[in-house]
N, CA, C and O atoms as CSV, one atom per row, in Angstrom:
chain,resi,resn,atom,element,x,y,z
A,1,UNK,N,N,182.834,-112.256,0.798
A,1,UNK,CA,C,181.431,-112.138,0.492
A,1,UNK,C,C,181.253,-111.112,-0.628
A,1,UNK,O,O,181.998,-110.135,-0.704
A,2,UNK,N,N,180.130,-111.368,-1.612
A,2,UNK,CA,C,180.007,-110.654,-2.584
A,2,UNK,C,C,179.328,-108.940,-2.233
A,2,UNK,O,O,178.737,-108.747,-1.171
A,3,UNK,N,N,179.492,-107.923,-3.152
A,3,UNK,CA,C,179.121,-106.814,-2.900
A,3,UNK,C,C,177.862,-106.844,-2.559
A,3,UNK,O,O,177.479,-106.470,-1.450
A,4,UNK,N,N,176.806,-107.453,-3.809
A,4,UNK,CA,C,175.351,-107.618,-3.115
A,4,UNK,C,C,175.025,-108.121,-1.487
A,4,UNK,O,O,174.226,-107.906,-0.575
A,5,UNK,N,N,176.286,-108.979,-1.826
A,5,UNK,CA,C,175.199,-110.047,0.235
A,5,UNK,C,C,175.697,-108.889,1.092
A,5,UNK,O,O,175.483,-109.110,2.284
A,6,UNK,N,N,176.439,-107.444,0.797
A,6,UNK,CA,C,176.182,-106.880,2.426
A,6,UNK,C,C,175.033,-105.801,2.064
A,6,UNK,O,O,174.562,-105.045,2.914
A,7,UNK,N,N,174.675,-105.813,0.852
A,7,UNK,CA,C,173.500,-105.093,0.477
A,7,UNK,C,C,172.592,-105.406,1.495
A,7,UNK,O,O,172.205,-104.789,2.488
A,8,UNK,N,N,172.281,-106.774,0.907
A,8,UNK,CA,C,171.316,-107.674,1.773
A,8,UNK,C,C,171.484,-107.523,2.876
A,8,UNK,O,O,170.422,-107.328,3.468
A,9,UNK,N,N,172.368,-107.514,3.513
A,9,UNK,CA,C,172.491,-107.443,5.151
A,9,UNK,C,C,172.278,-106.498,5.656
A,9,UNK,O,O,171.802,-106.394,6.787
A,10,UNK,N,N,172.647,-105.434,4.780
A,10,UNK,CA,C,171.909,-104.016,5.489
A,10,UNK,C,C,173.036,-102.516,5.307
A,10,UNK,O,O,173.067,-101.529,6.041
A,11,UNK,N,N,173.918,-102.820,4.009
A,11,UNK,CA,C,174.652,-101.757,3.360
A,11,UNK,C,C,173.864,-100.882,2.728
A,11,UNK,O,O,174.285,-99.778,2.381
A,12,UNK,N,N,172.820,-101.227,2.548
A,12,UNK,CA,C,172.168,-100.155,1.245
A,12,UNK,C,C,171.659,-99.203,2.280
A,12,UNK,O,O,171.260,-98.156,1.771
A,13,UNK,N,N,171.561,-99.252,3.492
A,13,UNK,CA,C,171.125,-98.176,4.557
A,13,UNK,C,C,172.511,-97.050,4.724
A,13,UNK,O,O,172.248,-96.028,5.358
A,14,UNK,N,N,173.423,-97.139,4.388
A,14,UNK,CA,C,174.360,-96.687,4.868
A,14,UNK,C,C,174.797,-95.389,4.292
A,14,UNK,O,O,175.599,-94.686,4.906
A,15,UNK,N,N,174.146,-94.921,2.762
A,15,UNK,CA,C,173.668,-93.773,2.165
A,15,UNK,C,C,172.530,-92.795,2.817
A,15,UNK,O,O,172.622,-91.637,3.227
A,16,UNK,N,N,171.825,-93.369,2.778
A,16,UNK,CA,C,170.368,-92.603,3.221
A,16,UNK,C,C,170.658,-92.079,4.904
A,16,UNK,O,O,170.490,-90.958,5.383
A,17,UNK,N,N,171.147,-93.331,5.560
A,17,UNK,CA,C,171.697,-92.908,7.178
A,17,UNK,C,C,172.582,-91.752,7.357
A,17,UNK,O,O,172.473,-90.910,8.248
A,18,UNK,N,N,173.676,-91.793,6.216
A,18,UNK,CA,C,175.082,-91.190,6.197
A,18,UNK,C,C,174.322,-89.528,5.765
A,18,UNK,O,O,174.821,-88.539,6.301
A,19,UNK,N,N,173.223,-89.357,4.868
A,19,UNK,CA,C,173.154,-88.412,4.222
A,19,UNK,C,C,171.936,-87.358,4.844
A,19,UNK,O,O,171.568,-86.232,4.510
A,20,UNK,N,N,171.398,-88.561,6.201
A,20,UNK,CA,C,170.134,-87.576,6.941
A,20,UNK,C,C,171.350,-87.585,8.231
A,20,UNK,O,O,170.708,-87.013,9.111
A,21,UNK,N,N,172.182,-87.775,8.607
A,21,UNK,CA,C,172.923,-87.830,9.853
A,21,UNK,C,C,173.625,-86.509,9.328
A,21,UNK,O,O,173.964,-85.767,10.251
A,22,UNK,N,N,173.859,-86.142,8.319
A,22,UNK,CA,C,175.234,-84.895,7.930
A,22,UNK,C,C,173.954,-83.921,7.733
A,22,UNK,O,O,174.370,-82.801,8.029
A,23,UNK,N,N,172.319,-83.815,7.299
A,23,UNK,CA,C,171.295,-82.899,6.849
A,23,UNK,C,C,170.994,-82.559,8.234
A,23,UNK,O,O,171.386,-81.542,8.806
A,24,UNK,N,N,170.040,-83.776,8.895
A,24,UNK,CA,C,169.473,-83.256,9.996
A,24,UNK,C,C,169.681,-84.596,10.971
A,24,UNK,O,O,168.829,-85.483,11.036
A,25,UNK,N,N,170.850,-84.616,11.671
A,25,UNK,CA,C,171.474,-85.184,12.686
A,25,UNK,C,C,170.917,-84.826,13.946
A,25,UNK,O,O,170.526,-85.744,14.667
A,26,UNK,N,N,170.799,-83.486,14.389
A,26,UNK,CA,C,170.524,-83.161,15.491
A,26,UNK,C,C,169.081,-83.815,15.677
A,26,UNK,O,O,168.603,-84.076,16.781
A,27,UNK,N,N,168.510,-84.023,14.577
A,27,UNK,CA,C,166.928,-84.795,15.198
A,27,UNK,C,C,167.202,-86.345,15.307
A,27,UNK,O,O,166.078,-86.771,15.573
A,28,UNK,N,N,167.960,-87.324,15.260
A,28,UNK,CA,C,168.013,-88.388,14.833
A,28,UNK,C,C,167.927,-89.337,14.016
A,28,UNK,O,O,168.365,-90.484,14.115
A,29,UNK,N,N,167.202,-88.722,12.983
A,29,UNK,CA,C,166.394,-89.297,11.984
A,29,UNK,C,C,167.327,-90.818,11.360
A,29,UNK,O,O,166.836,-91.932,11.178
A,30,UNK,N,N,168.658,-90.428,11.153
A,30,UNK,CA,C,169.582,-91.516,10.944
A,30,UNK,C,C,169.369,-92.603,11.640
A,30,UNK,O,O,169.598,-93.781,11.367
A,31,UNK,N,N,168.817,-92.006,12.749
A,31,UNK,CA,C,169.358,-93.678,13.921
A,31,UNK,C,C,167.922,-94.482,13.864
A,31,UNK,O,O,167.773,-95.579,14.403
A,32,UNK,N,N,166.938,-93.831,13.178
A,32,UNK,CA,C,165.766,-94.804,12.945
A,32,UNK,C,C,165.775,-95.664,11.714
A,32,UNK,O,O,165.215,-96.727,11.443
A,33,UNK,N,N,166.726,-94.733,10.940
A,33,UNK,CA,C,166.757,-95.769,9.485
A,33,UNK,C,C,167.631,-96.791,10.319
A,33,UNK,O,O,167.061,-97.861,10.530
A,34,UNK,N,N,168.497,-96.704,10.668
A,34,UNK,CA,C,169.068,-98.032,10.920
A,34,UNK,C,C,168.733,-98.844,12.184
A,34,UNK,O,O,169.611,-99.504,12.739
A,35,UNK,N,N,167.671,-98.809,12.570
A,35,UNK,CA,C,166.392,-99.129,13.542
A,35,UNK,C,C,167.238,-98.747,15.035
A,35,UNK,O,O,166.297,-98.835,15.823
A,36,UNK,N,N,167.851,-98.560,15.463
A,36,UNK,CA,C,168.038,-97.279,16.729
A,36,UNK,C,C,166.940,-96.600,17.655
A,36,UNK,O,O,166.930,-95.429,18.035
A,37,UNK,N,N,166.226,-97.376,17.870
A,37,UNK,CA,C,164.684,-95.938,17.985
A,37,UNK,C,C,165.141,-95.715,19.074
A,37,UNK,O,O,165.275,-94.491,19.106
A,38,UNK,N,N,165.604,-96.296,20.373
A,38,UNK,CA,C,165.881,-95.535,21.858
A,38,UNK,C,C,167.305,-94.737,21.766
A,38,UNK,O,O,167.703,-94.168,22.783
A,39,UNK,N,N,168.141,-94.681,20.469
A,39,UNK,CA,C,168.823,-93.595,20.264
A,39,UNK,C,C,168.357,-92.473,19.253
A,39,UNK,O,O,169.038,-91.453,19.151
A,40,UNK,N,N,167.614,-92.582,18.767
A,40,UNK,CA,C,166.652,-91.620,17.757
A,40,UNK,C,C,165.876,-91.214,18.818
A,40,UNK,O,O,166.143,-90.080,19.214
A,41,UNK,N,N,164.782,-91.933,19.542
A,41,UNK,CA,C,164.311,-90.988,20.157
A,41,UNK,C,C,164.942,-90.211,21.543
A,41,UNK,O,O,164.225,-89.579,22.319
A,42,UNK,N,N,165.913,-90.321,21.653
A,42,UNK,CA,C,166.852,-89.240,22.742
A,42,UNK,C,C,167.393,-88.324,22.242
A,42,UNK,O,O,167.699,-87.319,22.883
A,43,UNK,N,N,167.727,-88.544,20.447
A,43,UNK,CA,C,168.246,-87.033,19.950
A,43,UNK,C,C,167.052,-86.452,19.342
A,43,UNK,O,O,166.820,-85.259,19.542
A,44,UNK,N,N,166.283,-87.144,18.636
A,44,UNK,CA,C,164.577,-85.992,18.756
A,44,UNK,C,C,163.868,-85.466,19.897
A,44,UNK,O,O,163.294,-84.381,19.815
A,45,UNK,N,N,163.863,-86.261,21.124
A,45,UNK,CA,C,162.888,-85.600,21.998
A,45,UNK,C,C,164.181,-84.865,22.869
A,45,UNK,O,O,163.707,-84.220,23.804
A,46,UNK,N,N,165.232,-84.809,22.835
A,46,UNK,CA,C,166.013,-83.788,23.480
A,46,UNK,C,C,165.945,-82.741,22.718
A,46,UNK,O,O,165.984,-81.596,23.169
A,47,UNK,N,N,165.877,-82.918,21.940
A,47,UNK,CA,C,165.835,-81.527,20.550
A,47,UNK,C,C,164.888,-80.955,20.447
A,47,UNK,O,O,164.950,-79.733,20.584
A,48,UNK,N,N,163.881,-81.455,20.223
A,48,UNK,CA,C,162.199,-81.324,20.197
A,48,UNK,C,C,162.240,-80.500,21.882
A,48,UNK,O,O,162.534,-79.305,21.917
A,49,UNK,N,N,161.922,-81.260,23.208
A,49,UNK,CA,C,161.856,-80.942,24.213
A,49,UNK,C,C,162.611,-79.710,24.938
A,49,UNK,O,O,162.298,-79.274,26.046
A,50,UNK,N,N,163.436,-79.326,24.298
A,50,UNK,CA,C,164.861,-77.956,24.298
A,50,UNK,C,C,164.352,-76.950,23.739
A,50,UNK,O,O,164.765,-75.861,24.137
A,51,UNK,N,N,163.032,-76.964,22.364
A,51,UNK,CA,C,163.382,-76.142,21.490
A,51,UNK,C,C,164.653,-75.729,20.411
A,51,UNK,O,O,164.879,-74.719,19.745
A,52,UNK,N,N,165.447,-77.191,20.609
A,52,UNK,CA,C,166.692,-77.033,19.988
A,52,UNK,C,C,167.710,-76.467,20.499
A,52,UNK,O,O,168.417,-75.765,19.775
A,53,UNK,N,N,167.952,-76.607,21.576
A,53,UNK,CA,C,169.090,-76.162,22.046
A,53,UNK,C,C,170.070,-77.410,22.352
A,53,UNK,O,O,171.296,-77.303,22.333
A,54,UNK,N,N,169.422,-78.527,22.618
A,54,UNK,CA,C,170.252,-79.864,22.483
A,54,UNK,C,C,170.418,-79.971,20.903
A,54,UNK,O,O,171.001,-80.971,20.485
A,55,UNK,N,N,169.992,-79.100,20.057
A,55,UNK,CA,C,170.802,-79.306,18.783
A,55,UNK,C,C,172.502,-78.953,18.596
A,55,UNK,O,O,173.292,-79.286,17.713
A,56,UNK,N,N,172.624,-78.374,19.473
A,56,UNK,CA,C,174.213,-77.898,19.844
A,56,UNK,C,C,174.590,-79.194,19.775
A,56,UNK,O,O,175.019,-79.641,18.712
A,57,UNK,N,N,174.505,-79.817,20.670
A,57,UNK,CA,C,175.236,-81.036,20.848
A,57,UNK,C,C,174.908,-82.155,19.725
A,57,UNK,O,O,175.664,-82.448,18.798
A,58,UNK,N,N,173.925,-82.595,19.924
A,58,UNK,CA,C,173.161,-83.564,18.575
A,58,UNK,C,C,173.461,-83.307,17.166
A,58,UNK,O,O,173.383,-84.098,16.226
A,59,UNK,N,N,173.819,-82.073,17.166
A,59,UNK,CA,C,174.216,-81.749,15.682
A,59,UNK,C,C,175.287,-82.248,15.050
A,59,UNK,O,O,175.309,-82.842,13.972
A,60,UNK,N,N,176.059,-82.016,15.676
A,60,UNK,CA,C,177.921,-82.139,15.467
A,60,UNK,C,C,177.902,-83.450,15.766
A,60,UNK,O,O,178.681,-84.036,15.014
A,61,UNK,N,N,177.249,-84.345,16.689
A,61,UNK,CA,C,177.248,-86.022,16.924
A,61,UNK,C,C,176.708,-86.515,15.366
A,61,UNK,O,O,177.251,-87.232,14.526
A,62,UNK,N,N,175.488,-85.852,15.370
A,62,UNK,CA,C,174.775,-86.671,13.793
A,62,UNK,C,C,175.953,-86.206,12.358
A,62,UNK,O,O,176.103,-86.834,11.310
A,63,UNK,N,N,176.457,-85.271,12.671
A,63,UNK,CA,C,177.334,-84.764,11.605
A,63,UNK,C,C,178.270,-85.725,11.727
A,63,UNK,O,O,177.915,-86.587,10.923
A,64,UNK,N,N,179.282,-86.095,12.273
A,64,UNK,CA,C,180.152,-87.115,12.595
A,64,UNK,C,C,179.765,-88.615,12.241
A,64,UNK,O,O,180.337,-89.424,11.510
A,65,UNK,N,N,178.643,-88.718,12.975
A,65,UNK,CA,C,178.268,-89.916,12.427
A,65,UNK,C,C,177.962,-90.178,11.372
A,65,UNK,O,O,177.937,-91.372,11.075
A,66,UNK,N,N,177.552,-89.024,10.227
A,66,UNK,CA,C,176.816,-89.190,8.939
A,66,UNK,C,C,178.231,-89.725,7.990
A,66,UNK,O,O,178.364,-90.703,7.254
A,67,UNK,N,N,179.043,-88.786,8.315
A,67,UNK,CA,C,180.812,-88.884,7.818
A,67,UNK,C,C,181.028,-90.183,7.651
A,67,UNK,O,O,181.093,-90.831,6.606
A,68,UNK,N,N,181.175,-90.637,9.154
A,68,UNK,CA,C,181.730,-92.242,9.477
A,68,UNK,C,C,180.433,-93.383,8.545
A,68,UNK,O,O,180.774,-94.429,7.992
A,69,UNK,N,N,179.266,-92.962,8.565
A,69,UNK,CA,C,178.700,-94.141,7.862
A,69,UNK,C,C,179.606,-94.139,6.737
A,69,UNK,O,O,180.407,-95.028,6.452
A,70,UNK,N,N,179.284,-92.429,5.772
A,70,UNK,CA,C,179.718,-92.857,4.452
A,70,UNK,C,C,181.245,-93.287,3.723
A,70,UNK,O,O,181.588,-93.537,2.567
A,71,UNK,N,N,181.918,-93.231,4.986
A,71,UNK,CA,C,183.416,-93.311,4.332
A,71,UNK,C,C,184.120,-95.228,4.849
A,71,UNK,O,O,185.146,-95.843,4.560
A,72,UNK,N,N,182.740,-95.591,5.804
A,72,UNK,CA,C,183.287,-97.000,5.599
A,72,UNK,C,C,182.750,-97.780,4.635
A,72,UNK,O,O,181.738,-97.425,4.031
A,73,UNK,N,N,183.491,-99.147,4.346
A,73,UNK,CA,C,183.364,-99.921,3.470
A,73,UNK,C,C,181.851,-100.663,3.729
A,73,UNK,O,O,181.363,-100.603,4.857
A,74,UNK,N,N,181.128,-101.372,2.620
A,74,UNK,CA,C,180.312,-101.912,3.131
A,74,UNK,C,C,180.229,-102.741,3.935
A,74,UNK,O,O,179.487,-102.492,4.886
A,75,UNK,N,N,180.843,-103.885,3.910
A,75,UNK,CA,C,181.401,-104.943,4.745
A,75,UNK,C,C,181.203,-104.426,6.413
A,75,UNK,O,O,180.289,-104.775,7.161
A,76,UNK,N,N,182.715,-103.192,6.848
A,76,UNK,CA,C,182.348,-102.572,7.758
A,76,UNK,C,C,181.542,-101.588,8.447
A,76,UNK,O,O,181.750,-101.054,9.536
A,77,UNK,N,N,180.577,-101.435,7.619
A,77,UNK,CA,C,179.174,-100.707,8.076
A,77,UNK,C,C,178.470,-101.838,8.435
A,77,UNK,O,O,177.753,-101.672,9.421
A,78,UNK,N,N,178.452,-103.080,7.874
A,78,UNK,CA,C,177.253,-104.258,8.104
A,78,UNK,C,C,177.944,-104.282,9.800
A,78,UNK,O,O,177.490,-103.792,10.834
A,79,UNK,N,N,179.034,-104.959,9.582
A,79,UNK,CA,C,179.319,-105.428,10.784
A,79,UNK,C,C,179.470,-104.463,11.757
A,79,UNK,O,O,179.297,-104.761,12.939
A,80,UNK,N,N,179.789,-103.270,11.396
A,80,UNK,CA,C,180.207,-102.126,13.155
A,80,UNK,C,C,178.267,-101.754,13.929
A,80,UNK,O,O,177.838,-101.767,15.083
A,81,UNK,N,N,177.514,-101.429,12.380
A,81,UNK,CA,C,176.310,-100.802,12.943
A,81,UNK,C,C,174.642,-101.732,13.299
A,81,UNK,O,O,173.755,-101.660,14.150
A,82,UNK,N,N,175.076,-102.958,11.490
A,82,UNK,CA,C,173.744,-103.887,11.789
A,82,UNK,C,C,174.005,-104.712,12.499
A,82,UNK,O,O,173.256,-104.926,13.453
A,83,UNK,N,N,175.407,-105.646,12.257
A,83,UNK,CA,C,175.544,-106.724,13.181
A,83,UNK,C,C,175.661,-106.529,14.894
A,83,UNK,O,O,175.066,-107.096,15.811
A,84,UNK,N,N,176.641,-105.529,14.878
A,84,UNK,CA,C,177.064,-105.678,16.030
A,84,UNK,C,C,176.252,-103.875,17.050
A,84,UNK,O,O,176.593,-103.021,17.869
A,85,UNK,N,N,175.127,-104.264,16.227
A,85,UNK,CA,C,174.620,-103.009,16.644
A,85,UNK,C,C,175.043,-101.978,17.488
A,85,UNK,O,O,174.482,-102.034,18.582
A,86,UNK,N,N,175.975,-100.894,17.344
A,86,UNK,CA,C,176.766,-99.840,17.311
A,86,UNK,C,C,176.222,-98.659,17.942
A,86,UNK,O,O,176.866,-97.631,17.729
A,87,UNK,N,N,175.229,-98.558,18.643
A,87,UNK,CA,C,174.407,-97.239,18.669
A,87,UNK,C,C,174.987,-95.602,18.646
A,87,UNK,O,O,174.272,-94.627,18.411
A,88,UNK,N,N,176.509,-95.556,18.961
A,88,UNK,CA,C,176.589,-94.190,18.953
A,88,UNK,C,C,178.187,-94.241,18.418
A,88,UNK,O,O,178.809,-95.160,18.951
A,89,UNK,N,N,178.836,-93.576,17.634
A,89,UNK,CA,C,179.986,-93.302,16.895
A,89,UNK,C,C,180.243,-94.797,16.303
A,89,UNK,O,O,181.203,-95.011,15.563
């Protein structure tokens, strides 16, 4: 498949996801770009609801995950996170 069709499918998320997951992971914000909302909203309202102390944990998860978006191929970002919807690592 050509570079554009995993655009289309949902590669071009895989910057913006990769680059708010490594900024501000501990809130979720990543997992809504890539429509996630019942895992976005468990690392915002644990975070939010803590005062941030579930940022301990949420942090270093969204950091990890921001990594892994950006260092796979497009191809395997379509398929690990849009297709086969992936919710956590």
């Amino acid at each position: 498949m050509a570079a554009q069709d995993w655009r289309a499918l949902g590669a071009d998320k895989k910057i913006a996801a990769g680059i708010l997951g490594i900024l501000v992971g501990g809130l979720g914000i990543h997992k809504f770009v890539l429509g996630y909302t019942t895992e976005g909203l468990i690392m915002l309202l644990g975070t939010v609801l803590t005062c941030g102390m579930a940022a301990i944990v949420f942090g270093p998860i969204g950091l990890v995950e921001g990594i892994l978006y950006l260092v796979k191929s497009d191809e395997e970002f379509v398929r690990t996170y849009i297709q086969n919807k992936r919710g956590w690592f």
